[in-house]
N, C-alpha and C positions, 0 to 999 in steps of 0.2 A: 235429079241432081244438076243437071244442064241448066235448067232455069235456075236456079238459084249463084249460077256459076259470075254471071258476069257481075251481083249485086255482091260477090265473094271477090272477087278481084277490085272493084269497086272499093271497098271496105277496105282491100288491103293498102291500095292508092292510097287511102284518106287518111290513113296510120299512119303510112311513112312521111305525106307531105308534113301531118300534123311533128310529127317527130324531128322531124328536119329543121320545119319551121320552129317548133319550141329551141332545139337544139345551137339553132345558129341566135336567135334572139338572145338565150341566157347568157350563150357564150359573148356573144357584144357586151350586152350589159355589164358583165364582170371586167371584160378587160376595158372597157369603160370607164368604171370603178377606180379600176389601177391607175387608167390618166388623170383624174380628177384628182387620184390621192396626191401623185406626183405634182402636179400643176400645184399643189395646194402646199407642197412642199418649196416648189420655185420660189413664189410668192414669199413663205415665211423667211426663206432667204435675205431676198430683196426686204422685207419690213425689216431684217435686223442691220443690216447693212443701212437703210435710211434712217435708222433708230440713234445709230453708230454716229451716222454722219452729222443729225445734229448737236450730241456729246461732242465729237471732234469741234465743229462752227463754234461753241461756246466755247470749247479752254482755247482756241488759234484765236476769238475774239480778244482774248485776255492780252495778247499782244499788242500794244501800245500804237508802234507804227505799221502795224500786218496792211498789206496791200488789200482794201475795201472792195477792189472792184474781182478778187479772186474768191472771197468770202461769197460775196453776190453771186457768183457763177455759179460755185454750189450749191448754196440755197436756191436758186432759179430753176437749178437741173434737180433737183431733191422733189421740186415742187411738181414739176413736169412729170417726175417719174412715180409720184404717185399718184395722179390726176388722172392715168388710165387703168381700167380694168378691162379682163378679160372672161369670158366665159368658156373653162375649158370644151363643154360638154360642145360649142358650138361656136369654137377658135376659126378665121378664117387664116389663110397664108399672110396676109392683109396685115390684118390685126396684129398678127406674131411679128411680123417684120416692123410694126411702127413700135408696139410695145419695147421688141432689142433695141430699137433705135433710140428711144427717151432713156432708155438704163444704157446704154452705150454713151448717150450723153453727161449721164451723170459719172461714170467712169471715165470718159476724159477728164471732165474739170474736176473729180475729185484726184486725180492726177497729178494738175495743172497747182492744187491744193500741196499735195504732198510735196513736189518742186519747190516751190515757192519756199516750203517751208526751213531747205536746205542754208536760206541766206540769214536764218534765224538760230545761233547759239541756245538761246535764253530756252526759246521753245522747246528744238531737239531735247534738251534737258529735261525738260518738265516731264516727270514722272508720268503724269496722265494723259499726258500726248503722247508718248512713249507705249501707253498703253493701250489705248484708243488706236495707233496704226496697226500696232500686233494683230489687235480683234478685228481689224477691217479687212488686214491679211488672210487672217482666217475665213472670216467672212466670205471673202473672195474663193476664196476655197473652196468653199460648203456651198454657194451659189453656181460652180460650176461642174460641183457632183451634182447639184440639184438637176442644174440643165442636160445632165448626158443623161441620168435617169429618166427624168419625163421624155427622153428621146428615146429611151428603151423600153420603156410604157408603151409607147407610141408605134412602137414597132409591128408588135404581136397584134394589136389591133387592126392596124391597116392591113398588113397581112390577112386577116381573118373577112375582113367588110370588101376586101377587094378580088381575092380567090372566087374563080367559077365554082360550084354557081351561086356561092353566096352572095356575090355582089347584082344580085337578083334582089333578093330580101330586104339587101341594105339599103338598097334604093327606094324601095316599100315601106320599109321602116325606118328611113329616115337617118340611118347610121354610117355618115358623110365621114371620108377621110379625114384625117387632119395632120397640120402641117409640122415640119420637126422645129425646132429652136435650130437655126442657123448662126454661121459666126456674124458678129458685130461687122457692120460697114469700116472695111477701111484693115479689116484685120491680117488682111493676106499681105500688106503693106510691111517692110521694114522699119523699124523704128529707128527713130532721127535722136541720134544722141551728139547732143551741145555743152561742150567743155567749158566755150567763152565764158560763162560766169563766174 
């Protein structure tokens, strides 16, 4: 029995590492999953919001003497913010931080858009501009459920990739923290509100 003892302990070793190893792998994998779905939800966000915005650039075109170079700034930032993607599976802090930035751009100047729009009777009136801000309201909305979610996606993950001794394995296998959705540049700031017009 002696001999066969340490090829029995042996055995038992390779169980548990095996177990451990499966165990922390699937479990990545899954809440992996969970970011990807979220991330993938962000996104549809942001498409309907850009979708939105050029419904909105067409009927504020419809205005005769609308300021050209506020039209432009949206379309410019519309275009910006769709021109990047990202890869959840393999998001840097980087990457997250420039992506808020280009959709933070486009959220100023569709802003900047809705302002403007205030020295325009005719327009506020228009039914479908009317309706178009509601849904970009909303919109706003549902983009930044999106955003806390993929941050509570994100949670249980890092948690799990960074705990001893898992963050052994995750090193091994490649299953790199990743970073949260931060607020917009500029957002801890007071908003500047201008009566003079």
């Amino acid at each position: 029995m002696k001999k066969f003892l340490p090829w029995i302990i042996l055995g038992i070793l390779v169980i548990g590492l095996y177990s451990w190893g499966k165990g922390f792998n699937n479990t990545a994998v899954n809440l992996n999953e969970g970011v990807k779905e979220a991330w993938g939800n962000v996104k549809t966000s942001y498409q309907r919001r850009n979708d939105l915005i050029g419904n909105l650039v067409n009927t504020v075109k419809g205005a005769a003497d609308f300021e050209k170079s506020t039209l432009e700034a949206v379309v410019n930032a519309r275009a910006k913010a769709t021109s990047i993607s990202i890869d959840p599976a393999n998001v840097t802090p980087e990457q997250l931080a420039q992506y808020n930035q280009v959709q933070g751009g486009l959220s100023g100047a569709l802003k900047s858009l809705l302002v403007t729009v205030e020295r325009y009777p005719d327009l506020k009136a228009n039914q479908n501009f009317l309706k178009l801000q509601d849904e970009l309201t909303s919109t706003e909305n549902t983009i930044q459920t999106a955003r806390t979610r993929y941050n509570e996606a994100i949670k249980p993950y890092n948690i799990h990739v960074n705990e001893f001794p898992n963050t052994i394995l995750a090193g091994l296998l490649n299953f790199d923290e990743k970073p949260y959705f931060d607020a917009e540049a500029g957002a801890n700031q007071p908003v500047k509100v201008d009566f003079s017009n």
